[in-house]
C-alpha positions as CSV (number, residue, x, y, z in Angstrom):
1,X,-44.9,-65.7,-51.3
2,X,-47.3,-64.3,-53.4
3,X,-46.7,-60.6,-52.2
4,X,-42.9,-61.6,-53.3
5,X,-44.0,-62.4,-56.7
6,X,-46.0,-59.6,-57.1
7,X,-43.0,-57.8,-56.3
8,X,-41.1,-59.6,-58.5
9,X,-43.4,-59.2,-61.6
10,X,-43.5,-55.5,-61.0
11,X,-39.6,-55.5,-60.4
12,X,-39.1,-56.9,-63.9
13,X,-41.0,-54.8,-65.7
14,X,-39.3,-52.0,-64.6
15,X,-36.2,-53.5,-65.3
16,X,-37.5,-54.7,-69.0
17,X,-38.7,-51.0,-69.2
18,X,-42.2,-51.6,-69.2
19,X,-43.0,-49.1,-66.2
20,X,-41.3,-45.7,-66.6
21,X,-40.8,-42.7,-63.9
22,X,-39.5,-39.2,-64.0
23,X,-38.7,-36.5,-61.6
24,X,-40.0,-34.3,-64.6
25,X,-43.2,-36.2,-64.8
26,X,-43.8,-35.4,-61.1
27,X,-43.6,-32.1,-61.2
28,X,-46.2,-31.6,-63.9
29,X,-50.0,-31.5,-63.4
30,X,-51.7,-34.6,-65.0
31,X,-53.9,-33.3,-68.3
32,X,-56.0,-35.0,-68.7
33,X,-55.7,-36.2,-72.2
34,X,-52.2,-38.0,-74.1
35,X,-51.4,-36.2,-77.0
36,X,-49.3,-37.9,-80.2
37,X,-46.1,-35.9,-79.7
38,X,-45.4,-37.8,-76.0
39,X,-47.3,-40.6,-74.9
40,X,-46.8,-42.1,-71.2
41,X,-46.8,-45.4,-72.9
42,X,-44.1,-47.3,-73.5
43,X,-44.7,-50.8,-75.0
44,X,-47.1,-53.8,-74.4
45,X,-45.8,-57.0,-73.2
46,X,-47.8,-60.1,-73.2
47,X,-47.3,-62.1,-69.8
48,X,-48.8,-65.9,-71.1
49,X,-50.3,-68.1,-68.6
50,X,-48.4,-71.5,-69.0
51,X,-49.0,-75.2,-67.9
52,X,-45.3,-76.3,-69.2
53,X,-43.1,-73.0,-68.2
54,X,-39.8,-75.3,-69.8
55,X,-41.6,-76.7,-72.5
56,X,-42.6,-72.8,-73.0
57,X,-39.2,-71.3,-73.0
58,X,-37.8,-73.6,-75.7
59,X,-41.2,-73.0,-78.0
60,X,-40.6,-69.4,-78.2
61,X,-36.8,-69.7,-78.2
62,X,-37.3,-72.0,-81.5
63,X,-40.3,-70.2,-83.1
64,X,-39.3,-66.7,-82.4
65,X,-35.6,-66.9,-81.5
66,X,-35.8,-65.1,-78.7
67,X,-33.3,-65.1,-75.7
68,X,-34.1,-66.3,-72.0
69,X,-33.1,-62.8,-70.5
70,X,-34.9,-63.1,-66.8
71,X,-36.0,-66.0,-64.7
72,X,-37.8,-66.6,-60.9
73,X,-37.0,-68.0,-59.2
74,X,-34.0,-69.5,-60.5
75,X,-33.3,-71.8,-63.6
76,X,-34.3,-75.0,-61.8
77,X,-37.9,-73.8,-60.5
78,X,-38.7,-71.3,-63.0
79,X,-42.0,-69.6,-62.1
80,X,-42.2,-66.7,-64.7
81,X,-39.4,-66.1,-67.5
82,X,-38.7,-63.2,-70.2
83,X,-37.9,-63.4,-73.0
84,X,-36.4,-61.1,-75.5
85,X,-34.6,-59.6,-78.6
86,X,-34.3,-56.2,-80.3
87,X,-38.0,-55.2,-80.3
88,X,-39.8,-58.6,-79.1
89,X,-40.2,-59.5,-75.8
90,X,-42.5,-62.1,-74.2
91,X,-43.3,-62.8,-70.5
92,X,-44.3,-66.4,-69.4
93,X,-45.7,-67.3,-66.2
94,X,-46.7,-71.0,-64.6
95,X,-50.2,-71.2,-64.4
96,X,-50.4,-71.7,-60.7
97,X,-47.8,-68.7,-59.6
98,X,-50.7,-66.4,-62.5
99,X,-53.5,-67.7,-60.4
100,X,-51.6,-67.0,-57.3
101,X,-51.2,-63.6,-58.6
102,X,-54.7,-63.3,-60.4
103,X,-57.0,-65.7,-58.2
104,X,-60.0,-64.9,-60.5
105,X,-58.0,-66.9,-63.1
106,X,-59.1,-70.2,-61.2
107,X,-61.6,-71.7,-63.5
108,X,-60.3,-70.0,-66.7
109,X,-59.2,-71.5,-70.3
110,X,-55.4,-71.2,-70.6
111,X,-56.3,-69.1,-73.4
112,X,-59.0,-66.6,-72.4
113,X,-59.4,-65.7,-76.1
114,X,-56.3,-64.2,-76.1
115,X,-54.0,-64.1,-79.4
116,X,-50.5,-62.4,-80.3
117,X,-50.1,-61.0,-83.9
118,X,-46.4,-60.5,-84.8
119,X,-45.1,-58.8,-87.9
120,X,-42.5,-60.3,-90.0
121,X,-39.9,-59.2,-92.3
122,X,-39.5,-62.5,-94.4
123,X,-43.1,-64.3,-93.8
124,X,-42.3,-67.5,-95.7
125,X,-38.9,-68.1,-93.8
126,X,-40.8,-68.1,-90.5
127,X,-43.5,-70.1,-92.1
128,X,-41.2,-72.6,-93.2
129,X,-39.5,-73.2,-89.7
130,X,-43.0,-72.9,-87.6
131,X,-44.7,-75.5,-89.5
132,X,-41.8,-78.2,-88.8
133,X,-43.0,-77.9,-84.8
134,X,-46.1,-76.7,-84.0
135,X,-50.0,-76.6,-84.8
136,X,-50.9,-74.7,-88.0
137,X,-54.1,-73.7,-87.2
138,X,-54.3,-71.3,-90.5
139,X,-52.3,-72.2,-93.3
140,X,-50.6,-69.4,-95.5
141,X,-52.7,-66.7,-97.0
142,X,-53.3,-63.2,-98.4
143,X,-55.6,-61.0,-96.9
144,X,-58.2,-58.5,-97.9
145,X,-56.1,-55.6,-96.1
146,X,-53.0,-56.1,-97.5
147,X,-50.9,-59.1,-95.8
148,X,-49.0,-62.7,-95.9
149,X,-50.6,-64.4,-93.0
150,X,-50.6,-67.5,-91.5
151,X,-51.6,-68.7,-87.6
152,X,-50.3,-71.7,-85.2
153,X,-50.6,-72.5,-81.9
154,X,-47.9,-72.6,-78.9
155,X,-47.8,-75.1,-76.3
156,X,-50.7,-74.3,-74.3
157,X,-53.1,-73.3,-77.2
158,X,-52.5,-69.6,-77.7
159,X,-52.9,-68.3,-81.1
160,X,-50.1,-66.9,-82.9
161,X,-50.6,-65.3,-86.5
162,X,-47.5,-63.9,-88.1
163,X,-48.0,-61.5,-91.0
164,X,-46.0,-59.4,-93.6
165,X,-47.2,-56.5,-95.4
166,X,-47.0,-56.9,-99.2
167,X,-45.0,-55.2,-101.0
168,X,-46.6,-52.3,-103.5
């Protein structure tokens, strides 16, 4: 089972474009060194470690609007979801397949001191519908560098801060 999931969890990031391969890339030597015309990275996803997979999925449908685009094993035993739209995506797995996975996760905070940061376009819109369902755990503010922030918490206690550059 868990060489399946493995399996799995690499199959879908393939799929959701996370790992990339190319008969040109094979046939040149490695460099060394990634330069900023052509990196070999593609995009970051965040795979969050989840006690309530279902109670998951609907948080970050509501908060972020985001669509259920994958699922394992299937809709009624989901182990690890993915969600997505246009540039956001998000990758949720129950805490026990992660530690199946990752055994040195055991004893770990849901957490690990982990936090997503996720730029806005409109920051009081997304202000105005988090705060009606979740944990402010920093209310609305400016920054020092520039922003509109503010920071809640999901259903297992990760931090989420959303910001919006102001204007000039």
């Amino acid at each position: 089972m868990k060489r399946f999931v493995i399996l799995f969890i690499f199959l879908s990031m393939a799929f959701a474009g996370c790992i990339r391969h190319s008969d040109e890339g094979l046939n040149k030597k490695f460099k060394g060194r990634v330069t900023k015309e052509k990196s070999n990275f593609k995009k970051i996803s965040a795979n969050l470690m989840t006690s309530d997979i279902n109670a998951s999925i609907k948080f970050y449908e509501r908060i972020l609007d985001l669509d259920l685009t994958v699922v394992y094993p299937d809709t009624t035993n989901i182990d690890f979801a993915i969600l997505s739209k246009g540039n956001l995506e998000i990758m949720l797995q129950r805490k026990e397949s992660m530690i199946e996975v990752f055994p040195e996760l055991i004893d770990k905070d849901m957490t690990g001191g982990f936090n997503l940061y996720i730029e806005v376009n409109d920051i009081l819109l997304v202000y105005e519908k988090a705060i009606s369902f979740s944990q402010v755990v920093k209310e609305l503010h400016q920054t020092l560098w520039g922003t509109k922030e503010f920071s809640i918490k999901d259903y297992d206690g990760h931090i989420i801060t959303f910001g919006e550059a102001l204007k000039k």
